[in-house]
C-alpha positions in Angstrom: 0.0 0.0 0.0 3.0 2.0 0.8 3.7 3.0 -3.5 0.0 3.8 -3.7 0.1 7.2 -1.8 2.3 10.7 -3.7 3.7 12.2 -1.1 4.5 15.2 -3.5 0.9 15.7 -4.2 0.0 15.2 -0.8 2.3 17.6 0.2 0.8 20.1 -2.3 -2.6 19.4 -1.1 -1.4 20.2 2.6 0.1 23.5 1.2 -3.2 24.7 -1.3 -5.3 24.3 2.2 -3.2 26.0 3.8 -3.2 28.8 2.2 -6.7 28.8 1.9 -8.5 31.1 5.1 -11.1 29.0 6.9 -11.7 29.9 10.3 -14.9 28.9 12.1 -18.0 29.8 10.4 -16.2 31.3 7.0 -15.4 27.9 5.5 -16.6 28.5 2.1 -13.5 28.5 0.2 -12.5 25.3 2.0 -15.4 23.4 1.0 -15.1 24.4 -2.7 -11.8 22.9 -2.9 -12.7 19.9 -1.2 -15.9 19.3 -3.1 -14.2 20.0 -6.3 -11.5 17.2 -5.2 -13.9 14.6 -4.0 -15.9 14.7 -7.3 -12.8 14.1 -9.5 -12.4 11.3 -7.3 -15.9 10.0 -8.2 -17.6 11.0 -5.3 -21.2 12.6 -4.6 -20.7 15.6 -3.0 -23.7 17.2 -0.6 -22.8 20.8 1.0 -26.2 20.9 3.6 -26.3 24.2 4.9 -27.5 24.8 9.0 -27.5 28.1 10.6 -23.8 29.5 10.1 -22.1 27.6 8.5 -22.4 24.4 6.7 -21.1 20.3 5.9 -19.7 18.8 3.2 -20.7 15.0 2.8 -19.2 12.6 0.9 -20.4 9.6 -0.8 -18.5 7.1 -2.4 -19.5 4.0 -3.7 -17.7 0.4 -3.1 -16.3 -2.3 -5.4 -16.8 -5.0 -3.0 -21.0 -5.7 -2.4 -22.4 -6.5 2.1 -18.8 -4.7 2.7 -19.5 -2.3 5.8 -19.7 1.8 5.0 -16.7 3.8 6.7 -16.9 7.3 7.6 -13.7 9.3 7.2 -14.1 12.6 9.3 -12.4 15.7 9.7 -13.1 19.8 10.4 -12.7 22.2 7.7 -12.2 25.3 10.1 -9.1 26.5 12.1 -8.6 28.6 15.2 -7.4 32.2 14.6 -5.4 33.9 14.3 -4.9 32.2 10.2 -4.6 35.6 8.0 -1.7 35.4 6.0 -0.1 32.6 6.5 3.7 31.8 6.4 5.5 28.4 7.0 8.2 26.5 5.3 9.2 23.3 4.6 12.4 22.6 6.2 14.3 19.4 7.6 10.9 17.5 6.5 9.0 19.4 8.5 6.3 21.8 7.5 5.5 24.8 10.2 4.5 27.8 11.0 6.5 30.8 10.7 4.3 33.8 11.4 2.6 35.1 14.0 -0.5 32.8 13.6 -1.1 29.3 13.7 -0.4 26.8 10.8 -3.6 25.4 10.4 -2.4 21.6 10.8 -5.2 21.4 13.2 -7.1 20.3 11.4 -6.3 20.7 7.4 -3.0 18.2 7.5 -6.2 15.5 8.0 -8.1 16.8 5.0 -5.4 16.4 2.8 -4.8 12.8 4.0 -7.9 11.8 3.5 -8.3 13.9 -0.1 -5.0 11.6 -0.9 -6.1 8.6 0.1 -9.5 8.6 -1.6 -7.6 10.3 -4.9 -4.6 7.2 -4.7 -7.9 4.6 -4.3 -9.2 6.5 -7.4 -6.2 5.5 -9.3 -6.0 2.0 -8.2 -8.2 -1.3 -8.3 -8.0 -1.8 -4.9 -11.3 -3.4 -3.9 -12.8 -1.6 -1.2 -16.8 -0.5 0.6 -18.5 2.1 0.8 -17.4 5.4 1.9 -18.9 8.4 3.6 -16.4 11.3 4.5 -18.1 13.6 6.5 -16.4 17.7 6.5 -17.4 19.1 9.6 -17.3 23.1 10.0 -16.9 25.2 13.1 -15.5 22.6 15.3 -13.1 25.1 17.4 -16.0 26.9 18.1 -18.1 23.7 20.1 -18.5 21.2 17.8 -21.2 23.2 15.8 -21.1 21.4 12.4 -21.2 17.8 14.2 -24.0 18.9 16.2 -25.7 20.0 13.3 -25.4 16.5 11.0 -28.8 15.1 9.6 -27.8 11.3 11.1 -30.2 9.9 9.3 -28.7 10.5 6.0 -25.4 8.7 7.4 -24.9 4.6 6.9 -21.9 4.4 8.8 -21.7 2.5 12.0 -17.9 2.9 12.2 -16.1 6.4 11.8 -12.4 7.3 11.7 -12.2 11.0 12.9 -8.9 12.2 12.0 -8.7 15.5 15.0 -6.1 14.6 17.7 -2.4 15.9 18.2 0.8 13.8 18.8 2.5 11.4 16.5 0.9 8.8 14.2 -0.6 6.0 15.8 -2.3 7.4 19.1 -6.0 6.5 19.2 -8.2 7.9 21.5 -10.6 5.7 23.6 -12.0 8.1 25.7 -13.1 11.8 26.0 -14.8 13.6 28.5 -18.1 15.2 28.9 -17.8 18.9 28.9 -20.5 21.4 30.2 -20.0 25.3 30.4 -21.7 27.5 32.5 -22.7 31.6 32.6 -22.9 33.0 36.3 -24.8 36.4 36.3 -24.0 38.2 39.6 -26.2 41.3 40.7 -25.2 43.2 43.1 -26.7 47.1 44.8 -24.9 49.8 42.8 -24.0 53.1 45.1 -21.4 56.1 44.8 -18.5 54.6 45.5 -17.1 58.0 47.2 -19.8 59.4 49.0 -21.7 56.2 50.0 -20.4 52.9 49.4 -21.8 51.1 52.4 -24.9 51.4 51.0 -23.8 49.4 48.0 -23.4 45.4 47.6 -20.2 44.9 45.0 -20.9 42.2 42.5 -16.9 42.3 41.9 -15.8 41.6 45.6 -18.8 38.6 45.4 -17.6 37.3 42.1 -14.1 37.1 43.5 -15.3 35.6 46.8 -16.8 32.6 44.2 -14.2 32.3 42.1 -11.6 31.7 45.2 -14.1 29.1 46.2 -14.2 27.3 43.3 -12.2 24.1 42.5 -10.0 25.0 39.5 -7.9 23.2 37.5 -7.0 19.6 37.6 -9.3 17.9 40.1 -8.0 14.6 39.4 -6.9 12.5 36.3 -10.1 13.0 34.9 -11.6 16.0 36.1 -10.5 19.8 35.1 -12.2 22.9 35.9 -11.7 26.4 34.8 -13.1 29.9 35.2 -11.7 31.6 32.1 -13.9 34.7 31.9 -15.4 37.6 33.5 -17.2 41.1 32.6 -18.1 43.6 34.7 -18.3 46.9 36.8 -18.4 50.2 34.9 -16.8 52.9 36.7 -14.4 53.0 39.3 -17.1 55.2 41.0 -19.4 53.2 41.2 -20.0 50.1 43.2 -20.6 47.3 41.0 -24.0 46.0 40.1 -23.6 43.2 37.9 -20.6 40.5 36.7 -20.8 37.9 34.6 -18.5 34.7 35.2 -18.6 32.0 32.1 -16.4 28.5 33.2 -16.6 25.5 32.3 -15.9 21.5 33.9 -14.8 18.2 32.1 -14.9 15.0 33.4 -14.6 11.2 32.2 -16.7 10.2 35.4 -20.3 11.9 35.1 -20.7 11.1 39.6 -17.3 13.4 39.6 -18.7 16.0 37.4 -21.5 16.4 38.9 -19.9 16.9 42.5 -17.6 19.3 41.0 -20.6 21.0 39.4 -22.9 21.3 42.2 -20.0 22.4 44.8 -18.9 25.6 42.4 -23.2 26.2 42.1 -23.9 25.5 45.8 -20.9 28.1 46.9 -22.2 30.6 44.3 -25.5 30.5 46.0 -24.7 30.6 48.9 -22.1 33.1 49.4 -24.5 35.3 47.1 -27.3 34.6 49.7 -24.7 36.0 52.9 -23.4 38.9 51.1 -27.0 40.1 50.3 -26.7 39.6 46.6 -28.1 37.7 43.3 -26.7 34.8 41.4 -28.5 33.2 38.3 -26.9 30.2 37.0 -27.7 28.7 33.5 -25.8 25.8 32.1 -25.1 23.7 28.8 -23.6 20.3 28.2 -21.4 20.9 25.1 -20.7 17.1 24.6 -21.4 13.6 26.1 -18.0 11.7 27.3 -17.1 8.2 25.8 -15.5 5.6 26.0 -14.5 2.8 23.8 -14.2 -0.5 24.9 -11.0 -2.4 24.8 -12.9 -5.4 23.5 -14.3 -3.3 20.5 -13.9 -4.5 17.5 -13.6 -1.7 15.9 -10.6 -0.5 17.7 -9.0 -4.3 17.5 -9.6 -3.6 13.9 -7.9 0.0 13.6 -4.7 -1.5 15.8 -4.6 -4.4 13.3 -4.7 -1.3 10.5 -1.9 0.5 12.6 0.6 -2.7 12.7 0.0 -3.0 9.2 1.5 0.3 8.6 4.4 -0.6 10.4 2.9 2.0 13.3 2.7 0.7 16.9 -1.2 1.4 18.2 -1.3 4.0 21.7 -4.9 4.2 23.8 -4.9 7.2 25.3 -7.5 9.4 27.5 -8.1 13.1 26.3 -9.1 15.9 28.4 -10.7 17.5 24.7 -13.6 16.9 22.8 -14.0 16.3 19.3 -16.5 15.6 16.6 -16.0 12.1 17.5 -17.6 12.8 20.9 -20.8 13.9 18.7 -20.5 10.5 16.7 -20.0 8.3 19.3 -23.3 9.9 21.3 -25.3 8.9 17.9 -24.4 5.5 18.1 -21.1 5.3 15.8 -18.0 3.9 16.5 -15.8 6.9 16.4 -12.2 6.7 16.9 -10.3 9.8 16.9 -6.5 9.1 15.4 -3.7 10.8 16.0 -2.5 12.6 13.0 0.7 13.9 13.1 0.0 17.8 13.7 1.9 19.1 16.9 1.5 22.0 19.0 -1.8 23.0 17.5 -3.0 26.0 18.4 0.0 27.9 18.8 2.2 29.6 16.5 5.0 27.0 16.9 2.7 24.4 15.1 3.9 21.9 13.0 3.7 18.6 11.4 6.4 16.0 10.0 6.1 15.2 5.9 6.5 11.6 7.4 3.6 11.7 9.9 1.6 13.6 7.2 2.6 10.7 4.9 1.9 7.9 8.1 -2.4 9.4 8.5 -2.7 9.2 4.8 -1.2 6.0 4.3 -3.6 4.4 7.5 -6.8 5.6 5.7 -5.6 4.0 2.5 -5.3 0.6 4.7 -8.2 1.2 6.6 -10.5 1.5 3.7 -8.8 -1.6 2.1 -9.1 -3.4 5.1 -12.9 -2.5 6.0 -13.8 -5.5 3.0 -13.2 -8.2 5.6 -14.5 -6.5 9.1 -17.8 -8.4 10.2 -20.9 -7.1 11.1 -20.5 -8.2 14.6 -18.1 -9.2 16.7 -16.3 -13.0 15.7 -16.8 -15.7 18.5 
């Protein structure tokens, strides 16, 4: 399988994509190069549109008939800052070298997959059905995912191609994630000629905030309290902050200790300073966790050895789309793709983990012909 993938196109692909400005919600340019791609590769192309954005998906029919569907999965958006771009490819490595990020995260998986389905295109390989589902504004909480008609998706198996770290890491388990908005209302007075007559939202919200468990609560539990908004003038004491956090957890009993300990001490210390809290929360994702006896995964380390790569199960403290997937009943496992230090403006990615995540789709698909529809006894 190794001859069947062109590194120098794949490269190339990397590079046009690259250059291409996608970040969450403006993905339009993305998903006409993509959808122009995947129909020279024989594919048919749906762009279904929700409210900000939209998702590409992909339908590709197999050579080999009862063969399972595969979904291939990865985001068309990037954080910002992505304006102008500048990298270079040096000691076979491609990275930023700018002020903004490189946009590996997640565009080095669209071109491996646009490879491997273009090398398949070129080939007789015998191979199933695919679906490749484009997601958009995943930085922004999963938006696109959330937004996919699942009844217009076969697939009962997904690879989502949307975690950092050398080629060969699958993930097994992410956590759920809900965020919260705290609204804190205080009594507003002049600040110089009668403050005691005044209740200061700030001096509440900072009593909560130093009551609340922050950061890493154990191996599977973080919490964070990353912003807050308020007050007005320094003459006036303050009648209203705003605190927006969030918690993550692998284990929903721990998440929602963690949860009701940060709302009980809002409340309560609200309550003794004569003040007002209102709390409203949303789950962003469900956690999951993929069993080691899946054969799914066994199926993707099998994929992995072929390849020459040794298989990694690791725990994330992130979400993905594969969060969504796996919460609508599809076996999503979220590889490792080679990208590292996303998000930052050292990002980067090796030409031969680039190479690596293409060449494991191409297997994967090839492979998928002989994975039963339930597990072998």
């Amino acid at each position: 399988m190794e001859n069947l993938i062109n590194t120098r196109r794949l490269v190339d692909t990397f590079t046009d994509l690259i250059n291409i400005n996608s970040p969450s919600f403006q993905e339009g340019l993305m998903g006409d190069y993509i959808e122009a791609r995947l129909k020279l590769s024989g594919f048919r192309v749906v762009r279904r549109q929700y409210d900000g954005s939209f998702n590409l998906i992909a339908h590709g029919k197999g050579t080999i008939k009862n063969s399972l569907p595969l979904m291939l999965s990865a985001h068309m958006d990037t954080i910002e800052p992505t304006e102008g771009i500048r990298y270079e490819v040096k000691n076979n490595i491609i990275r930023t070298i700018g002020n903004t990020v490189l946009g590996a995260d997640d565009k080095s998986a669209v071109a491996q997959i646009l490879e491997a389905v273009t090398a398949l295109k070129e080939t007789d390989v015998p191979h199933g059905g695919i679906e490749i589902v484009f997601t958009s504004a995943e930085e922004k909480g999963l938006h696109g995912a959330k937004h996919l008609d699942f009844k217009k998706i076969k697939s009962r198996h997904a690879i989502v191609l949307d975690s950092a770290g050398k080629v060969g890491k699958i993930v097994v388990a992410a956590p759920t994630h809900i965020t919260y908005e705290m609204h804190i209302i205080g009594k507003p007075a002049h600040a110089g000629i009668e403050p005691e007559k005044g209740v200061s939202a700030i001096k509440v919200a900072a009593e909560i905030i130093t009551k609340a468990p922050d950061g890493r609560i154990n191996r599977e539990t973080t919490a964070n309290i990353g912003i807050i908004n308020g007050g007005g003038a320094t003459n006036v004491v303050s009648k209203q902050v705003a605190i927006r956090g969030e918690i993550r957890s692998h284990d929903p009993v721990m998440l929602k200790r963690v949860k009701n300990t940060i709302f009980s001490a809002a409340k309560s210390i609200a309550r003794m300073r004569k003040a007002k809290v209102f709390i409203e929360e949303q789950t962003e994702y469900q956690a999951f966790r993929i069993n080691e006896a899946e054969p799914f995964l066994r199926f993707m380390d099998e994929v992995l050895k072929e390849c020459c790569i040794r298989p990694e199960h690791t725990l994330t403290g992130g979400g993905s789309d594969a969060n969504i997937l796996n919460q609508h009943g599809i076996v999503a496992l979220n590889l490792s793709n080679g990208m590292q230090k996303v998000h930052s403006h050292e990002e980067y990615i090796h030409l031969d983990d680039l190479y690596k995540g293409s060449l494991v789709v191409l297997q994967a698909i090839r492979k998928m012909t002989g994975f039963p529809d339930r597990p072998q006894r």
